[in-house]
C-alpha positions in Angstrom: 6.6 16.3 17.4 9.9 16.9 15.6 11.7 14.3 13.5 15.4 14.3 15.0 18.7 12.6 13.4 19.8 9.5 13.7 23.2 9.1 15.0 25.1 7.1 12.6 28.7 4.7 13.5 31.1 5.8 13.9 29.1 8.5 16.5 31.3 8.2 19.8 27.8 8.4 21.7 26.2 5.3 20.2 29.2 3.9 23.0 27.4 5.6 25.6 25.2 4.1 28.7 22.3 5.6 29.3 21.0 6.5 32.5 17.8 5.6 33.9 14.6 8.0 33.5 13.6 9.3 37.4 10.3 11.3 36.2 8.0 10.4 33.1 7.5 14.5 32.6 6.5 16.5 29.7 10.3 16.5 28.2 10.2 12.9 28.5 6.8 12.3 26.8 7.9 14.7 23.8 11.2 12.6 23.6 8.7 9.8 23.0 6.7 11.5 20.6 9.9 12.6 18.6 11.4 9.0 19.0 8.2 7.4 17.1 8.2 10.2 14.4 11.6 9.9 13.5 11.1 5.8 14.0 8.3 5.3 11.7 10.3 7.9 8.9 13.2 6.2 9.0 11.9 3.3 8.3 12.4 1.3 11.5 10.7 -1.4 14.2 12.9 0.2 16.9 14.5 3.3 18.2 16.5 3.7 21.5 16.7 7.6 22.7 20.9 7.5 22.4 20.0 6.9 18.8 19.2 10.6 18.5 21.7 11.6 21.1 19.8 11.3 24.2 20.8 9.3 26.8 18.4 7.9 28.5 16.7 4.3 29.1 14.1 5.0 26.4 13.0 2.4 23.8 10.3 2.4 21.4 9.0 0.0 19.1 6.2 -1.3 16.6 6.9 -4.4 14.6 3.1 -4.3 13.2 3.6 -5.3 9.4 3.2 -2.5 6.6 -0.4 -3.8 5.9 -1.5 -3.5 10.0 -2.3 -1.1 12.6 0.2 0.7 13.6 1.4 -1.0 17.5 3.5 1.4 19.1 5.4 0.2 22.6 7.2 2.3 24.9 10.0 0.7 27.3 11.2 3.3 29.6 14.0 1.7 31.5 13.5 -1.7 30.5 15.4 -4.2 32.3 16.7 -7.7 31.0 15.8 -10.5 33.9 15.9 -13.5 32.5 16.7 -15.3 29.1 17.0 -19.0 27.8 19.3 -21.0 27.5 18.2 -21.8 23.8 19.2 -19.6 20.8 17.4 -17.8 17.9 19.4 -16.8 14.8 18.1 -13.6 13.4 19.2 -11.4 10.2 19.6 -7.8 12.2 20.3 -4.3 11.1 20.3 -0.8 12.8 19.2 2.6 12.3 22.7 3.8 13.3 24.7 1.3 10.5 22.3 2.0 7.6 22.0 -1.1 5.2 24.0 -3.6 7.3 22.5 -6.6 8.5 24.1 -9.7 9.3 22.8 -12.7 11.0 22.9 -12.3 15.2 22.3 -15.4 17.8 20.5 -14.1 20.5 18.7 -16.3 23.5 15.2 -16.8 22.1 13.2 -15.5 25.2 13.7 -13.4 27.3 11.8 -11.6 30.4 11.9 -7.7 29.9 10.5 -5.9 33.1 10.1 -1.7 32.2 8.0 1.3 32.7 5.4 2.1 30.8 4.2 6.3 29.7 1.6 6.2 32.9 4.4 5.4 35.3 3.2 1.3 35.8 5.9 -1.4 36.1 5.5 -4.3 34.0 7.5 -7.8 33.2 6.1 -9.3 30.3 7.9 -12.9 28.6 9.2 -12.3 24.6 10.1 -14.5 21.9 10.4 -14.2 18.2 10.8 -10.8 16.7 9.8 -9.3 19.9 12.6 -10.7 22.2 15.2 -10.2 19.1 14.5 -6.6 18.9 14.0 -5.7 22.5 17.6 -7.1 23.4 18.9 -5.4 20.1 17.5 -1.8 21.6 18.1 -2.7 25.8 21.9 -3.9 24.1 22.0 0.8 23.0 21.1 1.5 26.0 24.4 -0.1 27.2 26.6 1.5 24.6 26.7 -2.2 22.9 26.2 -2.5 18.9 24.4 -5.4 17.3 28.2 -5.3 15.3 29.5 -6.3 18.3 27.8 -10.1 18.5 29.3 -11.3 14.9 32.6 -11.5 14.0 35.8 -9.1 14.8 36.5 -9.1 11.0 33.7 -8.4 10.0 32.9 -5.7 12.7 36.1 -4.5 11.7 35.4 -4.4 7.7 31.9 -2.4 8.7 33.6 -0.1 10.9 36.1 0.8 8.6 33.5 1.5 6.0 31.4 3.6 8.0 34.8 5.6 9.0 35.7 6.0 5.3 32.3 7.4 4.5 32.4 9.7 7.1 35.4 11.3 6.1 34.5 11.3 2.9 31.5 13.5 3.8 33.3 15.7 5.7 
């Protein structure tokens, strides 16, 4: 296991789509391993692979609380098919826009079908947390930011300060 870094905005390849994984090989398993390592360092509930620079439909998760079991999920190219009509306001932040988090609407279930690590397709109905942070993570995948569902000024203002910063770094 290696603990990798986390791409932070304004990364040009947090924009990118990833492609689908073909074979769930030995490369692929170790991405997995890395992605819950550097995850659960972070702190975090979820981590898509472009998060650490690698493109591919990868998500893991665990939204156990600090007092439970750890429950760690693997998505490997997780597909949205469905999602209701009703809403779910929830306070969201990101890995890749450290403390940021602003309120996101979001349809409050949704129908995920992916691929689990033995190669077995499942579809599986979310709501709550899980649906929230499943379509926050399937959203990386496609290049999109949860920055991208509130307002244009305020996307703007975060955006700017995250430029700033980096700059400022450099």
């Amino acid at each position: 296991m290696a603990l990798r870094d986390i791409l932070i905005l304004p990364d040009k390849r947090l924009r990118q789509v990833s492609k689908p994984v073909g074979k769930i090989d030995a490369a692929t398993k170790q991405l997995i391993e890395d992605m819950f390592e550097t995850m659960y360092a972070a702190p975090g509930i979820g981590l898509a692979a472009i998060q650490i620079g690698e493109p591919v439909r990868v998500v893991t998760m665990d939204l156990a609380k600090k007092d439970e079991p750890k429950q760690p999920q693997v998505f490997i190219n997780p597909e949205l098919t469905w999602s209701s009509e009703a809403k779910n306001t929830h306070e969201e932040g990101c890995l890749s826009i450290p403390e940021f988090y602003e309120e996101v609407d979001r349809p409050a279930e949704v129908k995920i079908k992916y691929t689990d690590l033995q190669g077995e397709q499942h579809e599986i109905a979310a709501d709550g947390l899980l649906a929230t942070c499943i379509q926050h993570e399937v959203d990386h995948l496609n290049g999109v930011l949860f920055i991208d569902h509130i307002s244009k000024l305020k996307r703007d203002r975060v955006v700017k300060k995250f430029t700033k910063q980096l700059k400022r770094a450099e």
